[in-house]
Each structure stands twice: as C-alpha cells, then as structure tokens.
ZALUM-119968 format. One record per residue (C-alpha): x, z, y; chain; residue number from 1; residue in one letter. Coordinates in nm, 2 decimals, decimal comma. Example, Ala and Ser with C-alpha at 12.3 -4.5 7.8 and 13.67 -1.06 7.14 Angstrom:
! ZALUM-119968
PT       xx       zz       yy   chain   resi   resn
PT     1,23     0,78    -0,45       A      1      a
PT     1,37     0,71    -0,11       A      2      s
END
This chain:
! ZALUM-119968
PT       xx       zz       yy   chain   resi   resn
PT     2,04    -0,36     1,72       A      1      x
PT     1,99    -0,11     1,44       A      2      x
PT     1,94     0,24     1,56       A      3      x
PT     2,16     0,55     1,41       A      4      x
PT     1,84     0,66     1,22       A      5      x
PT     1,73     0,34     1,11       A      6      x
PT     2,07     0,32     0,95       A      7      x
PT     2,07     0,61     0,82       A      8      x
PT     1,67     0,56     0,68       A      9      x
PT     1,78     0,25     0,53       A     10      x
PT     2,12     0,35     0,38       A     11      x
PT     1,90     0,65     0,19       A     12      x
PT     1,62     0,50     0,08       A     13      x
PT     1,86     0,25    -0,08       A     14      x
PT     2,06     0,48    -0,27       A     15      x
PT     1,77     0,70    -0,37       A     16      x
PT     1,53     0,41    -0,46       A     17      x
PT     1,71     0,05    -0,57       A     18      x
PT     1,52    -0,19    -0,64       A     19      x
PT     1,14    -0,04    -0,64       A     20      x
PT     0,86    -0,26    -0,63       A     21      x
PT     0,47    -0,25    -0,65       A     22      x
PT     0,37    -0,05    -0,95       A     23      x
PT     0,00    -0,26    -0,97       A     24      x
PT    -0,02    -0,48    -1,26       A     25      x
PT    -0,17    -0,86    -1,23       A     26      x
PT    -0,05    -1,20    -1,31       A     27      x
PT    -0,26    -1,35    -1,10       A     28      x
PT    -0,39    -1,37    -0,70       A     29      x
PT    -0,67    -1,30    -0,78       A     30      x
PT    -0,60    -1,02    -1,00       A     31      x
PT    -0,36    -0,89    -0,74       A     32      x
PT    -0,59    -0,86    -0,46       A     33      x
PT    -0,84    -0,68    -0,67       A     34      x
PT    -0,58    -0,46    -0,78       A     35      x
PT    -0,52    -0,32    -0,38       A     36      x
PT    -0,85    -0,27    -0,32       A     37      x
PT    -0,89    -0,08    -0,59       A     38      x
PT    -0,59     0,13    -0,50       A     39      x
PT    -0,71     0,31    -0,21       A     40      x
PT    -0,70     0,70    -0,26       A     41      x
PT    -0,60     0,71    -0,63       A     42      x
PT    -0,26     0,57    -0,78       A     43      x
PT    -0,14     0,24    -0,91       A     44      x
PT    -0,13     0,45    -1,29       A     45      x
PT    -0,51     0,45    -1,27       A     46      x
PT    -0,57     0,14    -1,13       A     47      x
PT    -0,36     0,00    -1,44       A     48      x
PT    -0,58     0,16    -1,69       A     49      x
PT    -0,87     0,01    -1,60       A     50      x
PT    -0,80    -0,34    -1,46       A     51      x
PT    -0,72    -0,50    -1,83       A     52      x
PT    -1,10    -0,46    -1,91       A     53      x
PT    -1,20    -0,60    -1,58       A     54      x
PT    -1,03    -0,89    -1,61       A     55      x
PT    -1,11    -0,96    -1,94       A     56      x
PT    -1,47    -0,96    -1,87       A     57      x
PT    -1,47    -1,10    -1,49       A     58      x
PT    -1,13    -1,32    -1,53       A     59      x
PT    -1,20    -1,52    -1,21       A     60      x
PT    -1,37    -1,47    -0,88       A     61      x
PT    -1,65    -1,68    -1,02       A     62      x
PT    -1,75    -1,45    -1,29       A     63      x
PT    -1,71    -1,11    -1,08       A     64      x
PT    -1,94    -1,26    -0,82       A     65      x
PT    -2,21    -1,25    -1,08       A     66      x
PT    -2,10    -0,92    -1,23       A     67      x
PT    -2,40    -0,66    -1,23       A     68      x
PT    -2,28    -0,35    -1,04       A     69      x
PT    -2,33    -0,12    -1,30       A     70      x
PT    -2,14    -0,28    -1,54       A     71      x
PT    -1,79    -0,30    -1,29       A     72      x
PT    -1,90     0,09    -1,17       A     73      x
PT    -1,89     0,20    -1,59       A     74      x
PT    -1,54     0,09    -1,59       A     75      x
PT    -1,38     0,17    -1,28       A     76      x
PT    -1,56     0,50    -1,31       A     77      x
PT    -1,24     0,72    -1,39       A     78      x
PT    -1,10     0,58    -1,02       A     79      x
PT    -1,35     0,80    -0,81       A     80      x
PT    -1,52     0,63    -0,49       A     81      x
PT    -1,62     0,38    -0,83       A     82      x
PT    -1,99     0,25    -0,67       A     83      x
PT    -1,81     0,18    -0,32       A     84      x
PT    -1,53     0,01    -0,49       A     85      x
PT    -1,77    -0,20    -0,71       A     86      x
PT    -1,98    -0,28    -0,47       A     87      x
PT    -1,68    -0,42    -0,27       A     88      x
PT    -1,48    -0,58    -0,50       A     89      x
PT    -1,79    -0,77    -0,62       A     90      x
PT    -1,84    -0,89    -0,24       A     91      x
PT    -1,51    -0,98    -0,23       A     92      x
PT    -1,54    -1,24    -0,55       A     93      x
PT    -1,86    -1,36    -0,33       A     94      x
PT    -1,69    -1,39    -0,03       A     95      x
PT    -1,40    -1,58    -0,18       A     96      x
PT    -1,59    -1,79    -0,43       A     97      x
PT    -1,88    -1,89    -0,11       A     98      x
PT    -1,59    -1,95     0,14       A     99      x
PT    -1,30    -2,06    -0,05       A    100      x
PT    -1,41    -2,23    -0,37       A    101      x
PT    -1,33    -1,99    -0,59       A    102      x
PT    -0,95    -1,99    -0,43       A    103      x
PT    -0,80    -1,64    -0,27       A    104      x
PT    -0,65    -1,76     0,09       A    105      x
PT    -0,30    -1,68     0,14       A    106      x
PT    -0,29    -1,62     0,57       A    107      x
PT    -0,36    -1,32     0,70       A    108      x
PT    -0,66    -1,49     0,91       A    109      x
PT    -0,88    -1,54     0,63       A    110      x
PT    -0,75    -1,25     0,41       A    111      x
PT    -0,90    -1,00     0,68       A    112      x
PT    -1,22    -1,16     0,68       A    113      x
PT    -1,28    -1,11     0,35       A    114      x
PT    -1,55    -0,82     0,23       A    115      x
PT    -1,33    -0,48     0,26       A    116      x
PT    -1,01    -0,63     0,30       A    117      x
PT    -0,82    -0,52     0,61       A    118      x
PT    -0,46    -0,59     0,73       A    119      x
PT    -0,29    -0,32     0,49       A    120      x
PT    -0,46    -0,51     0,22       A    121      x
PT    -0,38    -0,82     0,36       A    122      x
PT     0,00    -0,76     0,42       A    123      x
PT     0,05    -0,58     0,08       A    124      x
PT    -0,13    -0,91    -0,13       A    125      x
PT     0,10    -1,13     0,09       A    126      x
PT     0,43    -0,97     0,04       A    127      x
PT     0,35    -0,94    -0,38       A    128      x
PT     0,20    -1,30    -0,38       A    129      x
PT     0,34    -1,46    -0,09       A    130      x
PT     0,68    -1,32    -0,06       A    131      x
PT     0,63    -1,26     0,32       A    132      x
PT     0,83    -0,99     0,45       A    133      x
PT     0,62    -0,71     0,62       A    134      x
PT     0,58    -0,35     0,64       A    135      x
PT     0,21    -0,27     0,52       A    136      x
PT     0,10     0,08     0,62       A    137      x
PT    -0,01     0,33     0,40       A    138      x
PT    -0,09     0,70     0,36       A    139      x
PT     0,28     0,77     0,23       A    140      x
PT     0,44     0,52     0,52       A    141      x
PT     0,26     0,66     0,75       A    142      x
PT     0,35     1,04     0,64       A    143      x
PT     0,71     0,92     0,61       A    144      x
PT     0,71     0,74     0,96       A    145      x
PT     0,56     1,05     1,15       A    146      x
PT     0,80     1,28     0,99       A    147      x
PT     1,09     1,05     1,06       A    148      x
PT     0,95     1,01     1,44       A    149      x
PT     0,84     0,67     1,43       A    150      x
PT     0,50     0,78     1,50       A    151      x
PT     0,22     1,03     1,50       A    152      x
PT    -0,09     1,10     1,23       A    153      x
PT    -0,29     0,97     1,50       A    154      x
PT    -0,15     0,57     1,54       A    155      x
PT    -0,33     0,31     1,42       A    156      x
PT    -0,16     0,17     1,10       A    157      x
PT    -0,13    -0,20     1,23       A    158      x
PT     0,05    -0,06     1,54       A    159      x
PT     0,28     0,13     1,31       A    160      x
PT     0,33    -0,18     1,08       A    161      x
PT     0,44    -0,36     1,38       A    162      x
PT     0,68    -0,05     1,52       A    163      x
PT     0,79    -0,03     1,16       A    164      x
PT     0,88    -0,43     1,18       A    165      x
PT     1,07    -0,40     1,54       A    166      x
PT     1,25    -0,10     1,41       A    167      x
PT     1,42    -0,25     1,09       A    168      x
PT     1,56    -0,62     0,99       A    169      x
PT     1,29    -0,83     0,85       A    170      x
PT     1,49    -0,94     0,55       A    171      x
PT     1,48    -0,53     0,47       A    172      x
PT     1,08    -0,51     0,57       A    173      x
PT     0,93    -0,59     0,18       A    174      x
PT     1,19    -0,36     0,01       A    175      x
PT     1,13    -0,05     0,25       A    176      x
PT     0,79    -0,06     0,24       A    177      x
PT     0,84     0,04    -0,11       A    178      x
PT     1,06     0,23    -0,10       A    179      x
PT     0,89     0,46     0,14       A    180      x
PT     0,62     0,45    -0,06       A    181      x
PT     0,84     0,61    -0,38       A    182      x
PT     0,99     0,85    -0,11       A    183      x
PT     0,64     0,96    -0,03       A    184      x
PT     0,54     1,02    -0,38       A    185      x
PT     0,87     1,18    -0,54       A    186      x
PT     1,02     1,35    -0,24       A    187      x
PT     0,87     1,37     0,06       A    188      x
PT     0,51     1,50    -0,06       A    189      x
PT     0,18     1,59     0,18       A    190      x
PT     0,25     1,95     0,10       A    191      x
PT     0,54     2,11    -0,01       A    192      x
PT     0,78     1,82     0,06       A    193      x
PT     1,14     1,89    -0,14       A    194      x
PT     1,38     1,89     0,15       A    195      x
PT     1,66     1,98    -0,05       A    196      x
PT     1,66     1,60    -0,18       A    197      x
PT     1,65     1,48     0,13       A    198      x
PT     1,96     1,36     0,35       A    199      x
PT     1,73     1,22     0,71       A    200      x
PT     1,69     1,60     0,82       A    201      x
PT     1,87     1,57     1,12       A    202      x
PT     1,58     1,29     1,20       A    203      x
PT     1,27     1,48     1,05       A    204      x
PT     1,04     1,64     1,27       A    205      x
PT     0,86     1,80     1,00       A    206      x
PT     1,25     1,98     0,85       A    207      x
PT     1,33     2,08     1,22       A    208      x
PT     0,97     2,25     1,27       A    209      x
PT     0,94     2,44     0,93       A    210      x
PT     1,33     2,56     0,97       A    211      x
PT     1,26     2,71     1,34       A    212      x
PT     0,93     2,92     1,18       A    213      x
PT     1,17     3,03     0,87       A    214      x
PT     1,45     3,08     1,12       A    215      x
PT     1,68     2,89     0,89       A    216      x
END
C-alpha cells in the first residue's frame, strides 16, 4: 500500500513533469548503451553533440572494437574524463563483439559483465531498449531520494533502486525515474535548490533543515 508521501511524490512529479523521457539520442542498442556510458558526469546535451560522429565512423560494435583510442578520445574530447571513456567504451565493443557476436545482451546478467557497465547502466539500457520497468539510480535520484527520506548520500545505489522499487508501483517505476531525474536538474538542484517550486516540503529533509537555521 502506497504511503502518504509516495502519493504525494508521485501526484507532483506528474503534474510538474508529464510525460519526460531519456533525453540521449540513438536508434539503436547498440548506440544506446554507448550513449549511458558516455553520460556519466556530463549531460545528455553533450553526449548528443558528439555521438552522430561516432557512429558514423564506428556504426557497429565491430568497427569500435578496432577503433584506435586516439581517434574515439579527439571526438569525445569536449565530454571531459574523454581517455577513460574511450578506453571503455572501446572495451565494451570488444567485450560485446568477443562474447556476444557482435549482439548487445538484453538481461541484466550479462549487461553487468560487460567492460564498465554496472547495474545503473544496465537498468537505464533495459528500461529505453527493453521496456522493463525499474528505477535506475543516479546522482539526481539519489539527491532527490535523500532529500525526500528514502535514503542517505551514503546508500549504495542498487539498494536504493531496490527501496525506490518497494516504495512505488512498478507500472510507475520507468516514468519516475525520469521524472526525478528532470526534478533534479530544473528544481531541486545540488546547491541552491528552488524550494519555492516545490510542493513535498512537508517530506524534505533538506527544506525542514535549512528552514530551522533561517528560522523560517
């Protein structure tokens, strides 16, 4: 049974955030799975600018396997981290093309046994390409869910996920995991979160704490 907050979580979220989805671009498993691990620590809008040219020159796992580094690094460059990511992405091609034929795996199994992919990576590719519902946790979920009370900065994002899942209806878990995502990046912000678009106060441990040091 859905608790007050969750309710209340949900009900927001919706009204504030209809219909958001991943803001990656791919047409493609492949493409898609790339495109995640590319995403950590910059934004989707980045990722975007540089993935057409990637894909037109490595368009499979086949040809990125082969890539030289130097080449992938010169135009992921504007990313940041761009020699880690390289190097990853390009044993991730090897790993899928030496262990799968060239065909990305859709069970979360394999997927984590891929170079660099863990179970954030993993749940995010199966929701876009797989459609299965889940709650993949990342820095802006996890912000959100401590806030909120679900958890702390210190819990492990798999054990969120799966406190995230128990806590909401699974046909809802694809749809908030957005949606917290766009709450994180419009609203409810590292530093300087607006508040004053916010309706979960009466949940938000972060609102209570700054209100009792302003005295509000």
């Amino acid at each position: 049974m859905l608790t007050t907050k969750s309710n209340a979580v949900i009900a927001f979220l919706e009204k504030e955030f209809p219909g958001v989805g991943c803001e990656l671009s791919f047409s493609n498993a492949f493409e898609c799975l790339v495109a995640i691990s590319l995403s950590a620590q910059t934004t989707d809008k980045s990722v975007n600018k540089v993935t057409p040219l990637l894909f037109e020159k490595f368009p499979t796992p086949f040809e990125l396997a082969k890539a030289d580094q130097e080449e992938v690094e010169a135009i992921i460059q504007p990313l940041g981290l761009y020699k880690n990511k390289a190097r990853n992405i390009i044993s991730l091609a090897n790993d899928i093309v030496a262990r799968f034929g060239g065909v990305v795996p859709t069970n979360i199994k394999d997927l984590t046994s891929l170079s660099g992919v863990g179970t954030k990576t993993a749940g995010v590719f199966l929701l876009e390409i797989a459609g299965v519902q889940a709650m993949p946790v990342d820095t802006h979920v996890h912000r959100v869910s401590d806030r909120l009370g679900y958890s702390k900065p210190s819990m492990d994002p798999y054990d969120l996920q799966l406190k995230l899942q128990k806590a909401f209806p699974k046909e809802k878990w694809g749809q908030l995991h957005h949606q917290m995502i766009h709450f994180g990046r419009k609203i409810c912000h590292a530093k300087n979160p607006q508040c004053d678009a916010c309706e979960l106060h009466e949940y938000c441990v972060y609102f209570k704490k700054t209100s009792s040091i302003k005295g509000k």
